[in-house]
N, C-alpha and C positions, 0 to 999 in steps of 0.2 A: 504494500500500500504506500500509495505517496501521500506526503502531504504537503498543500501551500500554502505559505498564511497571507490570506487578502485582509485588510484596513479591520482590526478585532473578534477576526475567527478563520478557523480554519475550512479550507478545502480539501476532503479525502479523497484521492481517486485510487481505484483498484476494481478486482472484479468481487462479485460477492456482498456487497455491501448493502446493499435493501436489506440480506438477510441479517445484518448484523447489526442493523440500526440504533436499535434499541439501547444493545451494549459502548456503542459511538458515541450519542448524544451524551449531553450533562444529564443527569438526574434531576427528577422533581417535574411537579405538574403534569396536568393529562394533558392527551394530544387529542388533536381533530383535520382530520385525514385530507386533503382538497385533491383529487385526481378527476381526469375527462373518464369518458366511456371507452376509448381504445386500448389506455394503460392500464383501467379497472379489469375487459375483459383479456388482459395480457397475462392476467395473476401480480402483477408489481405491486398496486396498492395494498394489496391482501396481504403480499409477503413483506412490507414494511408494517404494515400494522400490528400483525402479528409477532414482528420481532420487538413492539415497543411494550407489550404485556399489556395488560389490563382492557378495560372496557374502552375502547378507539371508534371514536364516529366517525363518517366517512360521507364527506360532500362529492356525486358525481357531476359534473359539467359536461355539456355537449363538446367535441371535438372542435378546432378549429376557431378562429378569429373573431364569429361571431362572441364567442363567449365571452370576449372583453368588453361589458358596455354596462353601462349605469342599471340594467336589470336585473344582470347577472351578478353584478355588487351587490346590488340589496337583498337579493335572493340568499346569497352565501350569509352575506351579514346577519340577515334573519336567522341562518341556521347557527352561526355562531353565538350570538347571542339567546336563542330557544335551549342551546346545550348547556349554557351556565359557563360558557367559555371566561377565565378571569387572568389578569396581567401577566401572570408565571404560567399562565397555559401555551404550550404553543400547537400553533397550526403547520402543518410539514404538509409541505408540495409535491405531489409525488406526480409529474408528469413532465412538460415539453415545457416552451416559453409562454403559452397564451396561460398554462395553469400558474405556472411562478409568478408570474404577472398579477394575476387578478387574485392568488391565495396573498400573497405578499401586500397587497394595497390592502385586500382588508384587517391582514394581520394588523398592520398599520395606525387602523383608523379607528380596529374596535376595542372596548373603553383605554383610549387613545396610545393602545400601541401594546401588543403580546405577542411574544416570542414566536422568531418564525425559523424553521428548517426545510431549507431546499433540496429534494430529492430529484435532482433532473434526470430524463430517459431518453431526452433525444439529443441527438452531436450537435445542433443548436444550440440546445441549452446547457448541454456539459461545459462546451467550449467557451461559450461566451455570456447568454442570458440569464443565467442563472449566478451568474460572481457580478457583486457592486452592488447591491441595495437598490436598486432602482428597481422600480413597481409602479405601473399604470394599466388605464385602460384604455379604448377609441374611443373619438368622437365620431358625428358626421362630419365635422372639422377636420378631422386625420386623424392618423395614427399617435396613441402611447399620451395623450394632449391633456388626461387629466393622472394622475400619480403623485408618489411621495418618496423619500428615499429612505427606506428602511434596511437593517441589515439585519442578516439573517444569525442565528448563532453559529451555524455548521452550513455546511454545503455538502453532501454523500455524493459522489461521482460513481457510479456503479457501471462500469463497462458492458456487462452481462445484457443490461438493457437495449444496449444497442442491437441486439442479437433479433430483437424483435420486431425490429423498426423497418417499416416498409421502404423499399430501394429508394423512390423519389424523395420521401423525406432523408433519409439517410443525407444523397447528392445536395439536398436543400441548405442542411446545415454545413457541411463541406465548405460553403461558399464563406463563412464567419469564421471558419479555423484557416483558409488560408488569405482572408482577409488581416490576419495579423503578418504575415509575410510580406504581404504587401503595403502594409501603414509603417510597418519599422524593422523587417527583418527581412533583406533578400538571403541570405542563404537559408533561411527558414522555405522562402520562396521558390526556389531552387529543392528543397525537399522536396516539396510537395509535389512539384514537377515529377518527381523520381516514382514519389510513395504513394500516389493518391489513388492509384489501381487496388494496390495492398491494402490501403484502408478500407475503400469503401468494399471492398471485397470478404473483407470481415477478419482484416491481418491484424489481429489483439495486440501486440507490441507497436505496430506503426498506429493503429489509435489511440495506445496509451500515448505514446509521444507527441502524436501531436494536438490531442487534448490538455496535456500538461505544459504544452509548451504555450498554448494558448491563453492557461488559469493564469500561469505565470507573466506575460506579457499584460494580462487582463489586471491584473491585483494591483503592476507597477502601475497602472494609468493610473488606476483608482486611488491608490496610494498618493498619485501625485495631485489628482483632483476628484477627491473623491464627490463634493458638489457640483462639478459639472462650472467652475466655476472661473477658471483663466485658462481653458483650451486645451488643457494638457489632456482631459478625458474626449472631448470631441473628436480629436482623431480617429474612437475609438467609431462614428457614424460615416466614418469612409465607406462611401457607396449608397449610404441609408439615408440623405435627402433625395435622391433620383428616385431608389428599392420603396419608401415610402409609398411615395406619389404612387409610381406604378403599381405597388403593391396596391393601392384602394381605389386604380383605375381598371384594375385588370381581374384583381381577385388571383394573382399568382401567390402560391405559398412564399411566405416572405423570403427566404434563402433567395429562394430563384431571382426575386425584384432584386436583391441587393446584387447580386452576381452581375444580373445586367445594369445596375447603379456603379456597381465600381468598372465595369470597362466603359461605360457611359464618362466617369470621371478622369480615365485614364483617356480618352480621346478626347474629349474636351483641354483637359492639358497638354497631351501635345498640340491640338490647333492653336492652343495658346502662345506655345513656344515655351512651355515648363520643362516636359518633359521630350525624351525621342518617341517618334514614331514608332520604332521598334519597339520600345518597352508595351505602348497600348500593344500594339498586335501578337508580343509576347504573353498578355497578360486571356486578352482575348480568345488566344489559343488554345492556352489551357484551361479555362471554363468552360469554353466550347467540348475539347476533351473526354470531360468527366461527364458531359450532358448538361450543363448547364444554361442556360440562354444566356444570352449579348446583345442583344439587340431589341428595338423598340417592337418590331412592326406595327400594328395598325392603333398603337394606344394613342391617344389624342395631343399633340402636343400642346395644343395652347393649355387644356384642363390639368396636365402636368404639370405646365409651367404655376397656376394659377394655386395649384397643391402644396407646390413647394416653397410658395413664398407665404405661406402655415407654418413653414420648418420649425422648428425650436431655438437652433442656432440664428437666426434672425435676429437684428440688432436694431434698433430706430430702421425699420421695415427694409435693412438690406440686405441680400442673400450673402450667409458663411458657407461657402463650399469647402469641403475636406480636397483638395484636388493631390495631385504628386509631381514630385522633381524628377520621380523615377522609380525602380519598386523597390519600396522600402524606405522611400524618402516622403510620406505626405506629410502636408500642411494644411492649417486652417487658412483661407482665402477669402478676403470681404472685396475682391475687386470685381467679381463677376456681377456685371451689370444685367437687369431684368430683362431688356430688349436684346442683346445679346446671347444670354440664356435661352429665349424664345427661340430666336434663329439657329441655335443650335441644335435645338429639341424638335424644330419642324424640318433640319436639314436630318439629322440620324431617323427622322419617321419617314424618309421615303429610303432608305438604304435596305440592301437584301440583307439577309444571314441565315446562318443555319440554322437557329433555333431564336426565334422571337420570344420577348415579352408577353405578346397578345396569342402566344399558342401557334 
């Protein structure tokens, strides 16, 4: 088992660990279970509950991104609250990023903040959603727009669950573990190039490494800004102002928008003159590769454009793009003007590829 320490708790990853929850966690207080119906009928949430002992309730949520929305808050709230849920109670997540998400904000909120344990199951959320405290839900606004930053006590990294996990989400979350290659580590990048067959193919040493190599680049951000609050953690939405947008224009599983968010970003930088041309189409290559999309096709650009200036990173109303010098080198960027952007987004909506945005 490894472990890493993100901003006042630790991260365990290894195989086995749902089963051994119980003995993992600190002691004290009961728990109340929050999993969807895909990791409920996987056996995961059962086998985490089971290893914490005693009487464990168990909130199911619908699959899927719907579940993030002010209804499905108050639904969970109400059960927490109906169970006598109190400050030393915790609520443990046992599923992907839409449940960490929405179990985490209520842990949050209800009577004003009870301990929370992330049990993530998908390589989304091992890699990356699941470390940093951060918790929200969607608006019709966009994505993640109301939240709080709550930390969790532990984080259980369980490998085993990957095992279960259907191919396309598998490739989805791919896109967030070799997104840290690309914000600050080219020979990470260069890994991935080698290893990413191995991984998604179910090579349990190249995903522990490259999960772990991710908590750890994830922890330093946090570490560095854990509020989100002088840039140092933003690097960490390289790709996810574009993945966003497209993500609640399209309805693609979020991996996938951000995959074609970050070569979105990388061609935008080189026409900027940031980066080389080779690096986008280096970068392009290998998401294309793995199955990933890159490309827009038929999603709407002006509605894009109109999405993204929602973004969070937004400043007295001017767009922060994460862009790159190169891979392994991005930055935060306030120069990208709106009309510019536009023409950018309506110039990549008429270009071919092999695998669109819009399917």
């Amino acid at each position: 088992m490894i472990r890493v320490d993100a901003p006042g708790y630790p991260v365990l990853i290894g195989a086995g660990l749902a089963d051994r929850a119980g003995a993992l966690l600190p002691a004290g207080g009961r728990s109340f279970v929050v999993t969807d119906a895909n990791v409920a009928a996987a056996g995961w949430a059962d086998r985490v509950a089971a290893s914490l002992g005693g009487p464990v309730a168990t909130h199911v949520v619908d699959p899927g991104e719907r579940s993030k929305s002010l209804g499905e808050l108050e639904r969970l709230l109400d059960a927490l609250l109906e169970a006598g849920i109190e400050r030393g109670d915790r609520v443990v997540a046992v599923g992907g990023g839409v449940v960490g998400d929405l179990a985490g904000l209520a842990a949050a909120l209800v009577k004003r903040g009870c301990r929370l344990v992330q049990v993530p199951t998908s390589l989304l959320a091992q890699a990356d959603a699941a470390i940093g405290g951060k918790t929200a839900i969607n608006t019709r606004q966009g994505k993640n727009l109301i939240g709080a930053f709550h930390r969790p006590e532990a984080v259980l990294v369980d490998l085993a669950t990957l095992r279960t996990l259907p191919e396309r989400e598998l490739r989805a979350g791919y896109a967030e573990v070799v997104k840290y290659g690309l914000i600050g580590d080219a020979p990470f990048f260069a890994w991935c190039e080698q290893a990413a067959g191995a991984l998604l193919a179910g090579d349990e040493a190249a995903r522990r490494h490259a999960i772990t190599t991710s908590v750890r680049a994830k922890a330093a951000a946090v570490a560095a800004d854990e509020r989100d609050a002088n840039g140092e953690r933003a690097l960490l939405n390289f790709g996810h102002s574009f993945g966003h947008a497209i993500e609640a224009e399209t309805g693609l599983p979020h991996g996938e928008a951000v995959a074609t968010g970050m070569a979105l970003a990388f061609r935008l930088s080189a026409r900027r003159g940031l980066c080389a041309a080779a690096d986008a189409e280096r970068v392009e290559a290998h998401l294309a590769a793995v199955g990933l999309p890159t490309r827009l096709g038929r999603a709407d650009p002006v509605r894009l454009a109109a999405r993204m200036a929602q973004d969070k990173k937004c400043r007295d109303g001017r767009l922060r793009l994460v862009l790159a010098r190169g891979i392994g080198a991005a930055f935060l960027d306030d120069g990208v003007d709106p009309a510019g952007l536009a023409a950018f987004l309506a110039e990549e909506s008429h270009q071919p590829g092999s695998r669109s945005a819009s399917g």
